[in-house]
C-alpha positions in Angstrom: 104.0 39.1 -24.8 100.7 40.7 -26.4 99.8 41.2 -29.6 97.3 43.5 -30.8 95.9 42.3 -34.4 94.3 44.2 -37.1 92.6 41.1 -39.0 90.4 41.8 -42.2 88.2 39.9 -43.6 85.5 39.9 -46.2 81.7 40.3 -45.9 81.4 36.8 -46.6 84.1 35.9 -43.7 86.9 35.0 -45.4 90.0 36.0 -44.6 92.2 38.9 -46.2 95.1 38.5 -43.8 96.5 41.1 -41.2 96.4 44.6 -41.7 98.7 45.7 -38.6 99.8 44.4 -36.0 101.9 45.5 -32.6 103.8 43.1 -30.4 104.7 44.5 -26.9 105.0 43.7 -23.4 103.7 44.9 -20.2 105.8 46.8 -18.0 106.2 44.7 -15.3 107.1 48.0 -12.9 103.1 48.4 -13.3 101.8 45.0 -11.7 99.3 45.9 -9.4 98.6 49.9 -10.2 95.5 49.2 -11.4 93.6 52.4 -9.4 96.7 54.4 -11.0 95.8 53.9 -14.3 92.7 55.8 -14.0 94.8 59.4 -13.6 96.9 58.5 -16.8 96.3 60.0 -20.4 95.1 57.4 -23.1 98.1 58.1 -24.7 100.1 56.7 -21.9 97.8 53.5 -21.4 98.2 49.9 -23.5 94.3 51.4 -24.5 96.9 53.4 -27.3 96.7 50.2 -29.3 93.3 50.8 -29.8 93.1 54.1 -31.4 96.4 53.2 -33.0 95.1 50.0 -34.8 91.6 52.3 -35.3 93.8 55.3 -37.3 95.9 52.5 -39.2 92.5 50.3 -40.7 91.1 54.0 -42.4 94.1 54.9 -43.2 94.7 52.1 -45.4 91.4 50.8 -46.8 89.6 52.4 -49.1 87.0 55.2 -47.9 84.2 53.0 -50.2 85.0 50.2 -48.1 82.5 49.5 -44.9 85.0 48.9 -42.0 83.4 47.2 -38.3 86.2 47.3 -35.8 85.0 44.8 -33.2 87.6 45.0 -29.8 87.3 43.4 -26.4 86.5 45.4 -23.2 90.1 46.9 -22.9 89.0 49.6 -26.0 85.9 50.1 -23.8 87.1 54.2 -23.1 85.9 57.5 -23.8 88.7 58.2 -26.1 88.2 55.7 -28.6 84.2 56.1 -28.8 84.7 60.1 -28.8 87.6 60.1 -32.0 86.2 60.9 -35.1 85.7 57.8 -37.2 85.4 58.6 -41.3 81.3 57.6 -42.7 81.5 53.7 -42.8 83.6 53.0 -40.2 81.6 51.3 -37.2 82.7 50.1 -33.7 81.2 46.5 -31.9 83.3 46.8 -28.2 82.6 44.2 -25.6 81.8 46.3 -22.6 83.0 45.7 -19.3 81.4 47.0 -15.9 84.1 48.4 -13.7 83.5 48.3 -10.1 
């Protein structure tokens, strides 16, 4: 099981709580595909989560409010760098050098 956390919290560092969240599971029919998931649309990919969680944080805070996403190396994909992010909302991704 995987969860894929929204977490806010203040300039300062403290914590505001969660913001969204989405529990799933891999398909375990998918185990070893890993050169397959290169012909796929994001949109059929667990990468989704990213945009998803993305969409859901300016959605719901306030355009005034300065918003970092910061995501590991699975949100490292052209989608989520090329969709339009409203001013104030930056990304920090771990990258990840695929061989």
């Amino acid at each position: 099981m995987v969860f894929k956390s929204v977490f806010c919290v203040s300039p300062l560092g403290v914590p505001l709580g969660l913001l969204h969240q989405q529990v799933y599971t891999s398909n375990i029919d998918n185990i070893g595909q890993k050169y397959d998931r290169n012909k796929k649309e994001t949109k059929d990919k667990e990468s989704q989560r990213w945009l998803e969680g993305l969409s859901r944080t300016e959605d719901e805070i306030s355009e005034d409010v300065r918003v970092i996403t910061v995501a590991d190396c699975e949100a490292n994909i052209y989608d989520f760098f090329a969709k339009p992010r409203r001013e104030g909302s930056e990304l920090l991704i771990r990258a990840y050098r695929r061989s």
